[in-house]
N, C-alpha and C positions, 0 to 999 in steps of 0.2 A: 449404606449398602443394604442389599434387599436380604434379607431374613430367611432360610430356607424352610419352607413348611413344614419338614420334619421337625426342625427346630422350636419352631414357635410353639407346633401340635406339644410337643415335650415339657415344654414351659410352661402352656396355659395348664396342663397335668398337676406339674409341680404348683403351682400358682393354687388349685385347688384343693392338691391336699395338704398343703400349706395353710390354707384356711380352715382344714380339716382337722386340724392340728394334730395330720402326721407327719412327722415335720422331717423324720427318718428317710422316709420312703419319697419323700419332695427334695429332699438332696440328691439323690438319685438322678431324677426326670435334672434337674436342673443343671445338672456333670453330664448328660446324655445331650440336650442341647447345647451345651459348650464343645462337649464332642463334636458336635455336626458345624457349629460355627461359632469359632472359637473366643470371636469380637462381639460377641452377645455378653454386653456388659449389665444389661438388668437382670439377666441367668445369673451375674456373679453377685449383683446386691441382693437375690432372695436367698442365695445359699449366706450371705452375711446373716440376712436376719432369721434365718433358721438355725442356724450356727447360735446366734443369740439366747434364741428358744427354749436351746439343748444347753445355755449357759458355757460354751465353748469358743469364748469369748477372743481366746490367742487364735482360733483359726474364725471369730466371725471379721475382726481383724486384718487378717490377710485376704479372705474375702471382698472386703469393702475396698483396702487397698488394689486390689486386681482392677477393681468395677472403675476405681479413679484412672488408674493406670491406660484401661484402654479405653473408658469416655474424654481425655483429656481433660479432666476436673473439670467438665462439662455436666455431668450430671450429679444433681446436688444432695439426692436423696443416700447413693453413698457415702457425700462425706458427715450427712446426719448420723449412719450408722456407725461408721465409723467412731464418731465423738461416742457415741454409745458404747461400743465396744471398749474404748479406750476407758472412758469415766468407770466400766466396771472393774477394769484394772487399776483404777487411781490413780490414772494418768492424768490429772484434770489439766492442767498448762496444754497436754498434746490435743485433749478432748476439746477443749476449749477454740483452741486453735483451727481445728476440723471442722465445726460445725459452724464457727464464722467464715470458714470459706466456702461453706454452702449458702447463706447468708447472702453474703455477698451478690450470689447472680437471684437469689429470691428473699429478698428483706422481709416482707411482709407473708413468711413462711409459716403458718403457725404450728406446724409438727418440728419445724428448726430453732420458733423458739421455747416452743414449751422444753426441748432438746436441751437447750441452751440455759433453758431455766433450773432444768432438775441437775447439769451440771455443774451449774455458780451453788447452787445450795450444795451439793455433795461436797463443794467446796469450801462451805462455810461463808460465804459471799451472799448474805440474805438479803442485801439492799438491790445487788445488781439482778438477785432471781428473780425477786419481787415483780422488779421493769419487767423482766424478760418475759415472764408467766403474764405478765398484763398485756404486752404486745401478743401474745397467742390469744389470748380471750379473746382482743381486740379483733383479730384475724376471723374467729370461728368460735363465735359465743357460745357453740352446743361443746366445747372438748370438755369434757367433764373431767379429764384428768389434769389438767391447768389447777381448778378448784381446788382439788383434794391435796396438791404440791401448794397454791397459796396457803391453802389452812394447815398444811406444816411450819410453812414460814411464819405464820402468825402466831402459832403454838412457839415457836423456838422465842420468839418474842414476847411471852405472855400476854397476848392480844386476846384473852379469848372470846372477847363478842365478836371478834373476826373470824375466829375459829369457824363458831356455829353457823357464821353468816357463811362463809365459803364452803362448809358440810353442806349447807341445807342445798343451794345451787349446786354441788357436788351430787347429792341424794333425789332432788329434781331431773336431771339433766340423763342419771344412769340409776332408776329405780333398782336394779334386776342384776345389778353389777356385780364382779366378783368380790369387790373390795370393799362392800355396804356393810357387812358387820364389823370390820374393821371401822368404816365411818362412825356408824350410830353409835359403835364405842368410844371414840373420841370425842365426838360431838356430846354425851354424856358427861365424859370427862369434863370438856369444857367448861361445861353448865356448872359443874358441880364447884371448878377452880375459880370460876366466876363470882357464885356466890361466896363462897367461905374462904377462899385466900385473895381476893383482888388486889395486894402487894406481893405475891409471891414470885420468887425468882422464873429465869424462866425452865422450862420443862425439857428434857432430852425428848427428841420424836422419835418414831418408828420411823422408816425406811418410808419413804410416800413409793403410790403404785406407778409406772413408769407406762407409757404406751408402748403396746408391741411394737406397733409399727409408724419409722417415723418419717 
């Protein structure tokens, strides 16, 4: 169905201060074009991932669920977000579930699996993350945030020349990143477990950084 210009004008709105990271005032525009047409189902997956944002994760949740509901599980980026919202509740089984039925109509997704990825590790599943994070690289070798999630995985495994290997391509790929001192601290770390414990058990990780948007 055709889109009413009001609609759209309201969206591309929200869409920008969304990227403005006002993420408040982009909920807004994006309930104002649903207002106008109500079957604007990517209005309902940006209030998901703003909803996110705001860490309001029970309504980014119902959100995504809405976006499934009137694209007929046709558009796959909600049920990415979805698996997100769910995995921050610790749903991982429902999450898991979600994000392979996005999957499903675009296999070679790499925002669904790097998705997919940071979910089997939430889960404790660091063999199936591992594939998963490899298929995202696979897809789009600049995601820099693939990296910084394998060299968790490899940290959970006392891998650490893997570590450093997947910092360094992590620290290439996103100089200027939010998450760089967090890196160069690990990536220190590594070096350091590298040399003077090379049998040590393995390490608890920090939280890896997740993509806003998937």
């Amino acid at each position: 169905m055709q889109i009413p210009r009001k609609a759209r004008d309201a969206f591309s709105k929200g869409t920008q201060l969304l990227a403005a990271n006002q993420t408040a005032a982009s909920i807004s525009e994006f309930q104002r074009a649903l207002k106008i047409f109500p079957e604007f189902y990517e209005a309902q997956y940006k209030i998901g991932l703003a909803s996110v944002n705001l860490h309001r994760y029970q309504d980014a949740q119902a959100a995504f669920e809405a976006s499934i509901e009137v694209s007929k599980g046709r558009y796959a980026p909600s049920q990415f977000g979805l698996a997100i919202a769910l995995c921050a509740q610790k749903q991982y089984s429902e999450a898991e579930e979600a994000v392979r039925a996005g999957l499903d109509q675009v296999p070679a997704d790499a925002a669904g699996n790097f998705t997919l990825a940071w979910i089997l590790f939430s889960a404790g599943k660091l063999a199936e993350a591992e594939k998963s994070a490899r298929q995202a690289v696979l897809s789009n070798s600049n995601l820099a945030g693939a990296y910084l999630l394998l060299a968790q995985i490899h940290l959970r495994r006392s891998d650490f020349p893997a570590v450093v290997s997947e910092l360094d391509a992590y620290l290439r790929l996103d100089p200027a990143g939010p998450h760089n001192a967090e890196a160069q601290a690990l990536r220190r770390k590594a070096q350091q477990l590298s040399a003077t414990h090379p049998g040590s058990g393995p390490v608890v990780a920090e939280t890896p950084a997740k993509n806003r948007e998937p």
